[in-house]
FINUPA-583362 format. One record per residue (C-alpha): x, y, z; residue in three letters. Coordinates in nm, 2 decimals. Layout:
# residues N
        X        Y        Z   residu
        X        Y        Z      ALA
...
This chain:
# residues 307
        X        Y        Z   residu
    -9.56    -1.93    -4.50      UNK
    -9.18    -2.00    -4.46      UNK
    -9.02    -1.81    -4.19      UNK
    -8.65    -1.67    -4.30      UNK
    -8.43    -1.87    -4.07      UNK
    -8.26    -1.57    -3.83      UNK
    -7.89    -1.53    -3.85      UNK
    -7.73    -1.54    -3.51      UNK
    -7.58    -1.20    -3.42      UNK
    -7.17    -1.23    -3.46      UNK
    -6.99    -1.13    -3.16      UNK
    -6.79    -0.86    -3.17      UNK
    -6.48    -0.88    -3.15      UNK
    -6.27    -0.81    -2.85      UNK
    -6.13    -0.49    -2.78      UNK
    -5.77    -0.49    -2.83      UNK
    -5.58    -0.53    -2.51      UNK
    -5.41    -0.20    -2.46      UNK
    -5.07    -0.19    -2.43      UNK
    -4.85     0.02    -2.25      UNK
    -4.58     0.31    -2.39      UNK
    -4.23     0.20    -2.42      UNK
    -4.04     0.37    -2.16      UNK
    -3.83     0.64    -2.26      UNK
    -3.53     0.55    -2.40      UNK
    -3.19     0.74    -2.15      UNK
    -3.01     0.93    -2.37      UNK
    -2.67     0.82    -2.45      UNK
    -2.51     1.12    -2.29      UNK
    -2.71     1.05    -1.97      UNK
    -2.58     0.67    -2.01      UNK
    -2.22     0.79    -2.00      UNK
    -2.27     1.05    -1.73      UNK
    -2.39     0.85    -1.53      UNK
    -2.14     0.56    -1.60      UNK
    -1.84     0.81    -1.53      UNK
    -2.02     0.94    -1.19      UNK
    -2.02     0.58    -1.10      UNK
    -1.67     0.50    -1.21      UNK
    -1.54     0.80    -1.00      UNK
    -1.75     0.73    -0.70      UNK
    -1.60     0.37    -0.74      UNK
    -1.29     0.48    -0.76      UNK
    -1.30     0.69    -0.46      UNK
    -1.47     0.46    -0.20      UNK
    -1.19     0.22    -0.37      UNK
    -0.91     0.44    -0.25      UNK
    -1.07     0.54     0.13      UNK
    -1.12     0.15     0.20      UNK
    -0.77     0.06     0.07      UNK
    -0.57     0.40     0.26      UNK
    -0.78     0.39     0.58      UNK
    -0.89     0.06     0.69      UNK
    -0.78    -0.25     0.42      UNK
    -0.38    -0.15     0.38      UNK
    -0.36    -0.15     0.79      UNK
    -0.45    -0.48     0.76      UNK
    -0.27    -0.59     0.46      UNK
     0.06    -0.46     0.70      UNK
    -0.05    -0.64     0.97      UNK
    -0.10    -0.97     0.86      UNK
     0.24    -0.89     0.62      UNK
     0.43    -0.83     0.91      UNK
     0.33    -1.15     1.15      UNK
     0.42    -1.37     0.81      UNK
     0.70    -1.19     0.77      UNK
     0.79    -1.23     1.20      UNK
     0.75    -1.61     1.16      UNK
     0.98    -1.66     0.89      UNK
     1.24    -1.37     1.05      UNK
     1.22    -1.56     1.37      UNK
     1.25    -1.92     1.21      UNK
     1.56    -1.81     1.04      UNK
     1.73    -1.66     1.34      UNK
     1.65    -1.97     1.53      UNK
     1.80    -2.23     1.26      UNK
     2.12    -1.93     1.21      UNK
     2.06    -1.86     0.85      UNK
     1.92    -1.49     0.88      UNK
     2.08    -1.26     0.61      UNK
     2.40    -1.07     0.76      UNK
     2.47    -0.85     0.43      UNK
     2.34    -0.75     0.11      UNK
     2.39    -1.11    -0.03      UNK
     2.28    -1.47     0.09      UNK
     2.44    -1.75    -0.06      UNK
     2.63    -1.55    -0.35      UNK
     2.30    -1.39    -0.50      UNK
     2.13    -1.05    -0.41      UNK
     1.89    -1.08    -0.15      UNK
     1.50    -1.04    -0.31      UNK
     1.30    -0.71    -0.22      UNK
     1.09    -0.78     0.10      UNK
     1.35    -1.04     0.23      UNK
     1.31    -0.99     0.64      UNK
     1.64    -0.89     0.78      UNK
     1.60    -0.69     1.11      UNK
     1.35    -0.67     1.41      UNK
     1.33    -0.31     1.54      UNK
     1.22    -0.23     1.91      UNK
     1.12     0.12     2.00      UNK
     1.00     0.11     2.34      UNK
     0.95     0.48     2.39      UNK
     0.70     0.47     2.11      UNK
     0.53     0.13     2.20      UNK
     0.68    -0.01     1.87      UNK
     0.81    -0.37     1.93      UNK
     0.91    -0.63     1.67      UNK
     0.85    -0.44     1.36      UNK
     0.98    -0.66     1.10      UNK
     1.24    -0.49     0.88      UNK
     1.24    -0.57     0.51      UNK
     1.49    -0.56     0.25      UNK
     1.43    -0.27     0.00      UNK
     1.23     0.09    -0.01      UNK
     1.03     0.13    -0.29      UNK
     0.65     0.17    -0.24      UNK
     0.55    -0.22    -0.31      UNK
     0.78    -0.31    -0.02      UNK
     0.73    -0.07     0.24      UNK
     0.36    -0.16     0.19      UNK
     0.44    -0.49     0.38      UNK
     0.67    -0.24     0.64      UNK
     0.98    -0.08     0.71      UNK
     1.21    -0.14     0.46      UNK
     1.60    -0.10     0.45      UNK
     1.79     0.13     0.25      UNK
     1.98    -0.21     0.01      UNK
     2.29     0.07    -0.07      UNK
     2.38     0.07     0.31      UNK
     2.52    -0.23     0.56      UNK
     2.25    -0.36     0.83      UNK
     2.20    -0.19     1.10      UNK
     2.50    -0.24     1.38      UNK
     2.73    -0.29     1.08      UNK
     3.01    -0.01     1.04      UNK
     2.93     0.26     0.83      UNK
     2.54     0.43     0.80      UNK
     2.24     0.22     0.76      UNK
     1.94     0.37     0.67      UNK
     1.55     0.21     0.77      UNK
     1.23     0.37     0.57      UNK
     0.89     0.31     0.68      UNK
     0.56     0.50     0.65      UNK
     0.40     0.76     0.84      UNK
     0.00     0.71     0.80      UNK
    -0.09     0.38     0.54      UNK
    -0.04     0.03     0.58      UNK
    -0.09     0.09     0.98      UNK
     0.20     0.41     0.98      UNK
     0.49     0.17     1.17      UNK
     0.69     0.50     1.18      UNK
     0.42     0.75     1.21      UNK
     0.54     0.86     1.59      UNK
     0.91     0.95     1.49      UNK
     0.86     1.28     1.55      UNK
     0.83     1.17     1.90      UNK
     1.18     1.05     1.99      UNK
     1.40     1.30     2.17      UNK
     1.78     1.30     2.19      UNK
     1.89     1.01     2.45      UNK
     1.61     0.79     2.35      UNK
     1.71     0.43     2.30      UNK
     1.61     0.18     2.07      UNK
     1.73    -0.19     1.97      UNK
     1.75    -0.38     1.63      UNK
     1.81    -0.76     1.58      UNK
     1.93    -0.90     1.31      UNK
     2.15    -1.22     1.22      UNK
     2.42    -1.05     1.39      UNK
     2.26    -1.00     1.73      UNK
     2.08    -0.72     1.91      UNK
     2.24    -0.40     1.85      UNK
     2.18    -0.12     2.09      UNK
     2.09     0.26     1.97      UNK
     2.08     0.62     2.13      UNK
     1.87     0.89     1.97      UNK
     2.13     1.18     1.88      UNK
     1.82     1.42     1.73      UNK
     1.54     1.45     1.48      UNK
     1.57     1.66     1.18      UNK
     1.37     1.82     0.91      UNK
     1.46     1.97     0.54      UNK
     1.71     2.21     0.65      UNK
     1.82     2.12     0.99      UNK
     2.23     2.03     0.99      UNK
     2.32     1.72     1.01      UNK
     2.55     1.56     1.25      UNK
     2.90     1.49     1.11      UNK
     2.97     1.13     1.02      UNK
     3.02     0.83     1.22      UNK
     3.39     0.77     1.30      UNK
     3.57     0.49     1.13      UNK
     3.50     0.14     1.33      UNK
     3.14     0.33     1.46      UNK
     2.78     0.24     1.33      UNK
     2.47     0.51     1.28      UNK
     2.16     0.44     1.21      UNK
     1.90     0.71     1.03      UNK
     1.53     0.63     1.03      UNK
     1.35     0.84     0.79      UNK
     0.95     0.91     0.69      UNK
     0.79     1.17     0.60      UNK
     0.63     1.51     0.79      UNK
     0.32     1.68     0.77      UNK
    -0.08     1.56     0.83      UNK
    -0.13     1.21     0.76      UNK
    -0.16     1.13     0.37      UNK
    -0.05     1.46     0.28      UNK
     0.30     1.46     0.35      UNK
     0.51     1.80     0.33      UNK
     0.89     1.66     0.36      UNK
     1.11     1.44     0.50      UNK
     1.20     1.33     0.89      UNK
     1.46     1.18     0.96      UNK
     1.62     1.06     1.32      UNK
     1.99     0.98     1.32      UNK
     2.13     0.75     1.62      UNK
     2.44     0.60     1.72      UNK
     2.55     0.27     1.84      UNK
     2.64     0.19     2.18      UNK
     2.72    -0.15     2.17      UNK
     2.94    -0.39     1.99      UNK
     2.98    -0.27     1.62      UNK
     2.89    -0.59     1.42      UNK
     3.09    -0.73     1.13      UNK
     3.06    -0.60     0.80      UNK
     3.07    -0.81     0.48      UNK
     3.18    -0.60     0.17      UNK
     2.93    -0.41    -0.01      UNK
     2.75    -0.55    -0.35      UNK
     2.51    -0.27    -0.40      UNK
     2.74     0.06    -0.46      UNK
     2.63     0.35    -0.24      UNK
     2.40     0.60    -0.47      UNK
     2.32     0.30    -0.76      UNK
     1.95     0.21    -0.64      UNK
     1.67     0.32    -0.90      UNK
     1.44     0.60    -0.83      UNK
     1.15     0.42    -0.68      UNK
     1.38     0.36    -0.38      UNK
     1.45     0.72    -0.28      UNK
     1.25     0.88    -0.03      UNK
     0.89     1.00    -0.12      UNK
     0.90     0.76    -0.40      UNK
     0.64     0.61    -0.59      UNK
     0.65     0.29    -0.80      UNK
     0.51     0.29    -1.15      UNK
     0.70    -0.06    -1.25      UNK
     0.35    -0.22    -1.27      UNK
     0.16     0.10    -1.37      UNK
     0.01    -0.13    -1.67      UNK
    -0.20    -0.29    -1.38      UNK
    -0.35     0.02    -1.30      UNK
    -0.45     0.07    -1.67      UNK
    -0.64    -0.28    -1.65      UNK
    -0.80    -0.28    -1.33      UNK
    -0.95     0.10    -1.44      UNK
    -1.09    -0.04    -1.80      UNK
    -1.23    -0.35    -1.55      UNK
    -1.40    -0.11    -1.31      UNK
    -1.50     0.16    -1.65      UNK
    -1.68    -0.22    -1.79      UNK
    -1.85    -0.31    -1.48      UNK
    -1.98     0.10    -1.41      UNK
    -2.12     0.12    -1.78      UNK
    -2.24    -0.27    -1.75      UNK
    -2.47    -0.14    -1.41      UNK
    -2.60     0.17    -1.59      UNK
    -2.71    -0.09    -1.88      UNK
    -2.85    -0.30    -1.59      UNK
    -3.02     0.01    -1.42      UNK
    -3.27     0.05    -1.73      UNK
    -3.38    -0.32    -1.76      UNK
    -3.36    -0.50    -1.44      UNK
    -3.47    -0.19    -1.22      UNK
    -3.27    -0.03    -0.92      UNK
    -3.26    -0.33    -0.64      UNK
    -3.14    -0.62    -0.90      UNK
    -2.87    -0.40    -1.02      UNK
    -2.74    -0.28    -0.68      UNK
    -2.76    -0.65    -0.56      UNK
    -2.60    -0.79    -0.89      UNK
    -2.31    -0.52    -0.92      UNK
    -2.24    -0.39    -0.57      UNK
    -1.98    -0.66    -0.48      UNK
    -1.81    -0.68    -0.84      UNK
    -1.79    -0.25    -0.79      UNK
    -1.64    -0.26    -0.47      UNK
    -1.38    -0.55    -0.55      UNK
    -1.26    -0.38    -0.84      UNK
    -1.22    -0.09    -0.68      UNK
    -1.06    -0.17    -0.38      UNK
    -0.80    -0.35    -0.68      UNK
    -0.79     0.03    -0.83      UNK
    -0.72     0.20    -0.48      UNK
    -0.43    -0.03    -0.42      UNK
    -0.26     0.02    -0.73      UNK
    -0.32     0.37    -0.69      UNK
    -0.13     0.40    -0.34      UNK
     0.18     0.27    -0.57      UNK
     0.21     0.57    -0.68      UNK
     0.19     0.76    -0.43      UNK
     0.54     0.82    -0.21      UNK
     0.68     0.56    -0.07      UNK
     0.70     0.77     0.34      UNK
     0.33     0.78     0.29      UNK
């Protein structure tokens, strides 16, 4: 008797491996919410490094370049005595004066040529429609009282009979306080022909939120200098030199740096989903923070120049 040859069981086949539910997909609303909560916390933290901490030191280290060049042209005799040097216009941010407060601790702030917001960020600037300080006539010095390190923040300080010196290519010209005024005080009558004055003027009110306009007139008491004719008529500069001016000549940087720091916001959330929280944070942290800082600055251009 043949015995039926026995099939082998088949094995069965393996269970299918079971895989996991695709993760919810973030709704596209929630993907731009969250990109535009991003952007605008960005954009804040941008703005507090750049007003509190980074423009103090952009100042600083503005003003020692600018007190080594100032200094190296006094020494060889070619520091600017007018509103011209060698037949041309001197450029915005040109250093022309040293001023030296001692009631205020202030010493050797540099003094730069021009007053809109992009120059004053580097210091005090000077009023380009007026003669140097020590020169006959009125000169007029702008600085800021809170960013980029407030170099005229303590005006408000000086009292009548306080005195003050300025350098310039000229020679140190001596200063006494004759009062400080706000919006409506009267102001003294103007300087006598052959006499110099020199206003200083900021701005009034909390720091960063300024309410008006300080000014502190003083008179020589030394030599009155000599004064080249003026190129610049009185009254002729543009609007982003007046007091509590901003400066929207380069508001088109603005514009980019916000589309680069609206790219790199929407480019984390897209990172968020797929690379998880810690990759993203270590990725796009730096890039966020550069940007913005880049935002904050341009955004103190605007704001007024006394600041």
């Amino acid at each position: 008797m043949t015995v039926a040859a026995q099939t082998p069981p088949r094995a069965s086949a393996p269970a299918a491996a079971s895989t996991p539910p695709p993760a919810p997909r973030m709704p596209v609303g929630s993907q731009i919410a969250r990109g535009a909560l991003l952007t605008l916390a960005a954009l804040l933290l941008g703005l507090s490094l750049q007003v509190l901490l980074l423009s103090g030191l952009q100042e600083r280290a503005a003003q020692q370049s600018a007190f080594d060049a100032f200094r190296a042209s006094l020494a060889e005799g070619v520091a600017p005595v007018g509103q011209t040097q060698d037949g041309k216009l001197l450029a915005p941010g040109t250093p022309v004066a040293l001023i030296d407060i001692p009631s205020l601790q202030a010493h050797q702030m540099v003094v730069l040529e021009g007053t809109d917001s992009s120059v004053m960020a580097d210091g005090p600037g000077h009023r380009r429609d007026t003669p140097l300080p020590g020169q006959e006539g009125t000169s007029v010095l702008m600085g800021r009282a809170a960013a980029y390190g407030g170099p005229f923040g303590r005006l408000d300080e000086l009292t009548a009979g306080d005195t003050f010196s300025v350098t310039t290519g000229q020679g140190t010209s001596q200063f006494r306080v004759l009062d400080v005024r706000r919006a409506g005080d009267p102001a003294p009558a103007p300087p006598a022909t052959g006499k110099s004055r020199l206003i200083l003027v900021t701005a009034t009110g909390a720091p960063y939120m300024p309410e008006g306009i300080l000014r502190v007139d003083a008179d020589l008491v030394s030599a009155t200098a000599a004064t080249p004719n003026p190129t610049i008529r009185s009254g002729s500069l543009p609007d982003a030199e007046q007091p509590m001016a901003g400066d929207t000549s380069e508001l088109w940087q603005l514009v980019m740096w916000l589309q680069a720091l609206a790219v790199v916001s929407i480019a984390a959330v897209w990172a968020w989903k797929r690379w998880g929280r810690l990759h993203t944070w270590v990725v796009f942290t730096p890039a966020l923070v550069l940007v913005a800082v880049e935002v904050g600055g341009q955004v103190i251009r605007l704001l007024p120049n006394l600041l």
